[in-house]
C-alpha positions in Angstrom: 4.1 -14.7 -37.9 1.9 -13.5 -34.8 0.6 -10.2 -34.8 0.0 -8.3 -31.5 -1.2 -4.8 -31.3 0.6 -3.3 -27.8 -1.6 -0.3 -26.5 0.8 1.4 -24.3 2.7 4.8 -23.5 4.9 5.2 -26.2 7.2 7.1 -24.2 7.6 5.1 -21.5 10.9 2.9 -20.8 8.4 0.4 -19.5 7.2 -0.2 -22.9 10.5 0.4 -24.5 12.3 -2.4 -22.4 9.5 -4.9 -22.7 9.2 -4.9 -26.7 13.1 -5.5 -26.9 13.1 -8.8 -25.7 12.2 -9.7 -28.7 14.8 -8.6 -31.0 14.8 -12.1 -32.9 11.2 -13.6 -32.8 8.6 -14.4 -35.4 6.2 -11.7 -34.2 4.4 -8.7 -36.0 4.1 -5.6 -33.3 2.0 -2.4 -34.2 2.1 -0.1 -31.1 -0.6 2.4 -30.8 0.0 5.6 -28.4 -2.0 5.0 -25.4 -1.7 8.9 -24.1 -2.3 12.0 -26.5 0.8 13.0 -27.6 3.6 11.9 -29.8 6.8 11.4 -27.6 8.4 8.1 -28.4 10.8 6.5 -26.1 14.4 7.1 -28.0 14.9 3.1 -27.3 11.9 2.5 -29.3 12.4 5.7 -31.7 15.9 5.9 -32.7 16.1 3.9 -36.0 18.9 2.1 -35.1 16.9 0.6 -31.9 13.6 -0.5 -33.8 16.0 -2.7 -35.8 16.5 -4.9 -33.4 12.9 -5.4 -32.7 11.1 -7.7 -34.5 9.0 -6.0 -36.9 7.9 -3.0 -35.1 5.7 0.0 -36.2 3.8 2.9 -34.7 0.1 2.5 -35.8 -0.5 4.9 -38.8 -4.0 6.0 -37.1 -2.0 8.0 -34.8 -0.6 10.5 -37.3 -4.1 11.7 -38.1 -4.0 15.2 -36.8 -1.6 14.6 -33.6 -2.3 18.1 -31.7 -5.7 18.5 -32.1 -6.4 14.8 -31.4 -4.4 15.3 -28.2 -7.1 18.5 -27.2 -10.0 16.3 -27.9 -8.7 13.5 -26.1 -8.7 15.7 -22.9 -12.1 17.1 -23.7 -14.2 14.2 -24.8 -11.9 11.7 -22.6 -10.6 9.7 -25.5 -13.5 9.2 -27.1 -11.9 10.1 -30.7 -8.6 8.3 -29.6 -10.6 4.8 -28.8 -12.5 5.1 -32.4 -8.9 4.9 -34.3 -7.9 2.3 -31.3 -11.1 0.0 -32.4 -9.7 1.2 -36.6 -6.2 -0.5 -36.0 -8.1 -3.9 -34.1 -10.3 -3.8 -37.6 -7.6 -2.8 -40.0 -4.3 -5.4 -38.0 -6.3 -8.3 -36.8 -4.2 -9.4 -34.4 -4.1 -12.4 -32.7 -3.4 -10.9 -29.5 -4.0 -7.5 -27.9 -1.6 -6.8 -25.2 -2.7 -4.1 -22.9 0.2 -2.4 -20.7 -1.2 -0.5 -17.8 -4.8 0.1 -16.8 -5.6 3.6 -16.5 -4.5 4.9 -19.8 -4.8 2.1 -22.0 -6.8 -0.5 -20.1 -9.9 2.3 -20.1 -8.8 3.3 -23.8 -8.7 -0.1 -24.8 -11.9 -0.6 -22.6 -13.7 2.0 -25.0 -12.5 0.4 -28.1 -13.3 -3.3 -27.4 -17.2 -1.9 -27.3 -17.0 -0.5 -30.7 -14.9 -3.4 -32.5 -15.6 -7.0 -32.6 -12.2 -9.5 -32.3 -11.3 -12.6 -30.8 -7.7 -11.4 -30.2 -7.0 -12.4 -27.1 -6.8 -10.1 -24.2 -3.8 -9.6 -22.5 -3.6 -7.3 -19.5 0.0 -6.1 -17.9 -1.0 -4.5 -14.3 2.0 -1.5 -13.5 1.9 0.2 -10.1 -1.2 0.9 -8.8 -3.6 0.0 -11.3 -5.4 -1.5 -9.0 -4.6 -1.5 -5.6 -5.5 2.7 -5.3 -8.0 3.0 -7.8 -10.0 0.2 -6.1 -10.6 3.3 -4.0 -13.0 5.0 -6.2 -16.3 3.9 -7.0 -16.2 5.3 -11.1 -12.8 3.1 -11.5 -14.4 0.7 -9.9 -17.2 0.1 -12.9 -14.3 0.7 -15.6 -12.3 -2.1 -14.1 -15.2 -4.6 -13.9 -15.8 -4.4 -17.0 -12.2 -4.5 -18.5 -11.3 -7.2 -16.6 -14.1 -9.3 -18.2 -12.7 -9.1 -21.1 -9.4 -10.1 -20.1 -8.1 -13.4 -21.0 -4.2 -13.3 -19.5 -3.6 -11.2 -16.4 0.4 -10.5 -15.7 1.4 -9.1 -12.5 4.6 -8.4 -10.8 2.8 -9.3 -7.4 0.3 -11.4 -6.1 -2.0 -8.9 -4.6 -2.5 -8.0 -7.6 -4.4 -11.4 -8.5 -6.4 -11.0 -5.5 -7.7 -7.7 -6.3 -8.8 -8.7 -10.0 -10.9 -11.7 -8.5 -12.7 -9.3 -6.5 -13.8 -7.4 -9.4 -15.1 -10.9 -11.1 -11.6 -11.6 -13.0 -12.5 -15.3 -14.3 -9.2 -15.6 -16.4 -5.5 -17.1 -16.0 -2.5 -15.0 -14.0 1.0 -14.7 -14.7 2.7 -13.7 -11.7 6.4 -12.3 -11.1 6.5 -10.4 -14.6 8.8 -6.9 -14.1 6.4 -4.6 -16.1 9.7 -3.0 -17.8 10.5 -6.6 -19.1 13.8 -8.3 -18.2 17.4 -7.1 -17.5 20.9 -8.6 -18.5 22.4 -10.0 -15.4 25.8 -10.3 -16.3 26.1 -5.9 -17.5 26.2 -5.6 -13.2 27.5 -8.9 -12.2 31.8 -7.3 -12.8 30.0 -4.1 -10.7 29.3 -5.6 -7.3 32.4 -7.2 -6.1 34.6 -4.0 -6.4 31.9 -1.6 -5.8 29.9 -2.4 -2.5 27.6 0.5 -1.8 29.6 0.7 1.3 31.6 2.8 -0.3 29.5 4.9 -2.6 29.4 8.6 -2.2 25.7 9.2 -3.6 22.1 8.9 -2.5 19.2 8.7 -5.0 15.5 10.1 -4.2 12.9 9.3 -6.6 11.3 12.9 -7.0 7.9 11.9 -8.3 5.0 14.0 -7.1 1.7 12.7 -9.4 -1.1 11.1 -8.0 0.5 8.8 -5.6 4.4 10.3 -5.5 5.8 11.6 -2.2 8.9 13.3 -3.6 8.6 16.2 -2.1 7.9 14.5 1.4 11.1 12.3 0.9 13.0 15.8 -0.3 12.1 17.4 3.8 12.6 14.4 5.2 16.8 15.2 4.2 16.5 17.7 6.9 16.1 15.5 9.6 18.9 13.4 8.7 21.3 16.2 7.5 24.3 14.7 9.5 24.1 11.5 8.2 24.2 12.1 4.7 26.0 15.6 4.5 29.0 13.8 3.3 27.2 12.6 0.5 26.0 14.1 -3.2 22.0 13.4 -3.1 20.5 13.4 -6.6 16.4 13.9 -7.0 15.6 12.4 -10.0 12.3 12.0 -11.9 11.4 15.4 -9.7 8.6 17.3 -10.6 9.0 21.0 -10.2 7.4 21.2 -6.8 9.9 18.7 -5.6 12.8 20.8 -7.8 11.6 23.8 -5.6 11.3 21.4 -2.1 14.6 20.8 -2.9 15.7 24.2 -3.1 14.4 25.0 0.1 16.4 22.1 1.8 19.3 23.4 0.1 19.2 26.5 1.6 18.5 25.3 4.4 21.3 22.6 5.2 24.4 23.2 2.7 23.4 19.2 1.5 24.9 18.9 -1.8 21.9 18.0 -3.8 21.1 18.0 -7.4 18.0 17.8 -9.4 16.8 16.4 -11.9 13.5 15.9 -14.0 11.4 13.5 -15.6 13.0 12.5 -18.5 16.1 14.7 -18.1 18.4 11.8 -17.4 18.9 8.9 -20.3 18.5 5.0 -19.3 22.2 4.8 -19.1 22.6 8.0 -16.7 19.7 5.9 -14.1 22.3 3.1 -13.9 25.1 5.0 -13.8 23.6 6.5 -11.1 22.5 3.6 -9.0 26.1 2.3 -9.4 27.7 4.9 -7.3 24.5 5.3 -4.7 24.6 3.5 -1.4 20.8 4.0 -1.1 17.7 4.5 -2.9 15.0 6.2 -1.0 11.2 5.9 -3.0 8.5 7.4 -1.3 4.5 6.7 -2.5 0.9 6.4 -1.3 0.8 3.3 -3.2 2.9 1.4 -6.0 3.2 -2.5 -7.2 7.4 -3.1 -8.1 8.8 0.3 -8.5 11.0 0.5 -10.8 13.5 2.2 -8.3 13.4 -1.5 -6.4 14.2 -3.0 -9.8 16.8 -0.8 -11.0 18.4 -1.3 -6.9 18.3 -4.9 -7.4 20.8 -4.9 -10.2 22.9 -2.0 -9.2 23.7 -3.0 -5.4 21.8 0.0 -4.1 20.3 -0.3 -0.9 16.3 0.5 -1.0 14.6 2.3 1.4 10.8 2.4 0.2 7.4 2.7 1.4 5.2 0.1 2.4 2.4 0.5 0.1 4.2 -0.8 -2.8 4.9 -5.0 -2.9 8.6 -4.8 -2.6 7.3 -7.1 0.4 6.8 -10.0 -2.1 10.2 -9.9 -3.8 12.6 -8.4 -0.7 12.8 -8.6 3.1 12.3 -6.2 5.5 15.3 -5.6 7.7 17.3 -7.4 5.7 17.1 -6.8 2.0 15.3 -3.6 2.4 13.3 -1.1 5.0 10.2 -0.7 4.6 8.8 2.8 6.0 5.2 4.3 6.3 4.4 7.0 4.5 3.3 9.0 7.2 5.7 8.0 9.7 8.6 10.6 11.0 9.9 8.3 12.9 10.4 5.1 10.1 11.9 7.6 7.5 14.5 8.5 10.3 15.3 5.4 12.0 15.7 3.8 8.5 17.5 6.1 6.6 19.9 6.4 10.4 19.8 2.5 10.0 21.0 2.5 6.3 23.8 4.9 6.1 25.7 3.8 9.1 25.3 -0.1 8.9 27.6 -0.8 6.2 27.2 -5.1 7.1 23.3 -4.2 6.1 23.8 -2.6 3.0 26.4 -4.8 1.1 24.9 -8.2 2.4 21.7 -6.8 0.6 23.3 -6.1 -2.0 24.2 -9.5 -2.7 20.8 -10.9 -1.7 18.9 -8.8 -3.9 21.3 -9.7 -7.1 20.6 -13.0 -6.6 17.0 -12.5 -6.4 17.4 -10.1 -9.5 18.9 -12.8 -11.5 16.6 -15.2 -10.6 13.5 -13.5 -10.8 14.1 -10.4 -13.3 16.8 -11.6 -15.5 15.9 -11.0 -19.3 16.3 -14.5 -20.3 13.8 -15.5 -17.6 11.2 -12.4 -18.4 11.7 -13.2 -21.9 10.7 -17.4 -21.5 7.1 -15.7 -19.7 6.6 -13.3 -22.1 6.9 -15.9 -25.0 4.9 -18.3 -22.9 2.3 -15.4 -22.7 2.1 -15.2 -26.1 1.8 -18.5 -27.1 5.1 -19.3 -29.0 6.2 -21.5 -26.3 4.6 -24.1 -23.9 
């Protein structure tokens, strides 16, 4: 049986999605917390769910004194977290370490690798921005030289992403065209589409996200300038964080749009797709992402994206035609799209069929599932 230590945020559906793919495989997984607290995903946490993946645990290292662990992990920036990290490599021995996402647990990872000696193999998922923003800032810029040199695999959702790595001195092999959530099941959306064009769909989703790179609340005002078009429609803000839940408010007031909010975490994996299944568009608005996941989820559920440019939703859909791609800082492009996308209903159902197909190709879980096992070694 291969063992393989994931070092990723246990609460994230990312993570969740991507270890259930292997409900039925010979492989040994210890996952080990890559942010300082103790939220597990319910997919991962619900006993019922870790059943059906293949001999799953939560490393024992992280029950050693959760809260104050989490205080010193802020204060000494993880150096206490990376010495139980380096523990599990010692005390597992796996055959690979698989490292999803850079900033959290590619730099915690980073800190570990120095204190343990393995010849696991390295395996480095990129999500988002990892390294498209942070290439921005000389300190990230040292952390990610030296992580990617000890990289063996690199697995990316775009190509840029490749790119980017070999400019930091990346030497190893690339995967390319890997969703970081892992693979969907086609044929759950497939009886959807044909009955339920988003033509005729009565919502609008806007990802609310307002972190480091989120433009939620920028998206939210931008509902104000386009009132007429959508005040016919029931606009949920989802993933919001309370600035955009107060944005909202505001626009609220303002307009009389029926709009309802909604924050991270407060709506279940099955309420997202429910969602998307009754929303003619998706509007995502960022300073920089690699696949969002709202371009994923869209894919699957017919709903027509809107995004910004600074993601790679260039790589998988076509501007104009499977998707508009807007600036970030552009009035204008959030108006004329969003105009464009709620009145042309040729536009939005002819993507919708375009981007299945793509999805099916591209993201469907059988598919993920072949280049995740490939990644691993169990298949050639």
């Amino acid at each position: 049986m291969k063992k393989i230590l994931i070092v990723a945020m246990a609460d994230s559906v990312h993570t969740a999605r991507w270890l259930r793919q292997f409900d039925s495989d010979e492989i040994e997984f210890v996952l080990f917390p890559s942010t300082p607290h103790r939220r597990i995903h319910g997919l991962i946490g619900e006993r019922k769910q870790v059943k059906q993946i293949s001999s799953l645990r939560i490393s024992r290292f992280m029950t050693i004194g959760a809260l104050p662990l989490g205080i010193l992990d802020l204060l000494f920036n993880n150096f206490f977290r990376s010495k139980l990290l380096a523990r599990e490599i010692k005390t597992f021995q796996p055959d690979i370490i698989h490292i999803m996402e850079t900033q959290h647990s590619g730099y915690l990872a980073n800190k570990a690798l120095k204190k343990s000696r393995t010849s696991s193999k390295i395996i480095l998922s990129i999500w988002g921005s990892d390294l498209f923003w942070f290439q921005n800032f000389r300190r990230h810029r040292k952390t990610l030289t030296r992580l990617l040199s000890l990289v063996h695999l690199l697995v990316t959702e775009c190509h840029i992403d490749e790119e980017l790595s070999r400019k930091f001195g990346f030497i190893g092999e690339c995967l390319h065209g890997v969703p970081a959530s892992g693979g969907f099941d086609h044929q759950e959306f497939s009886e959807f589409l044909p009955d339920n064009p988003p033509s005729r769909r009565s919502a609008i989703s806007v990802k609310g996200y307002s972190g480091f790179v989120g433009l939620g609340p920028t998206a939210i005002r931008g509902l104000k300038s386009i009132s007429s078009y959508v005040k016919n429609y029931e606009i949920v803000i989802y993933s919001a964080s309370p600035y955009s839940k107060l944005v909202a408010r505001r626009v609220r007031l303002l307009t009389g749009l029926d709009i309802k909010v909604y924050l991270k975490h407060s709506l279940t994996p099955m309420q997202m797709q429910d969602l998307f299944l009754r929303s003619r568009v998706v509007l995502g608005m960022s300073k920089s992402d690699g696949l969002p996941a709202t371009i994923k989820e869209a894919m699957f559920t017919g709903a027509f994206p809107v995004q910004t440019d600074t993601s790679c939703t260039s790589e998988w859909l076509k501007n104009g035609v499977s998707t508009l791609l807007i600036s970030p800082t552009s009035t204008f492009d959030f108006k004329k799209a969003m105009q464009m996308a709620m009145t042309d209903d040729k536009l939005v159902d002819i993507a919708a069929k375009i981007n299945f197909e793509i999805a099916k190709t591209r993201m469907d879980r059988v598919v993920v599932r072949s280049k995740a096992l490939s990644a691993y070694g169990l298949i050639s």
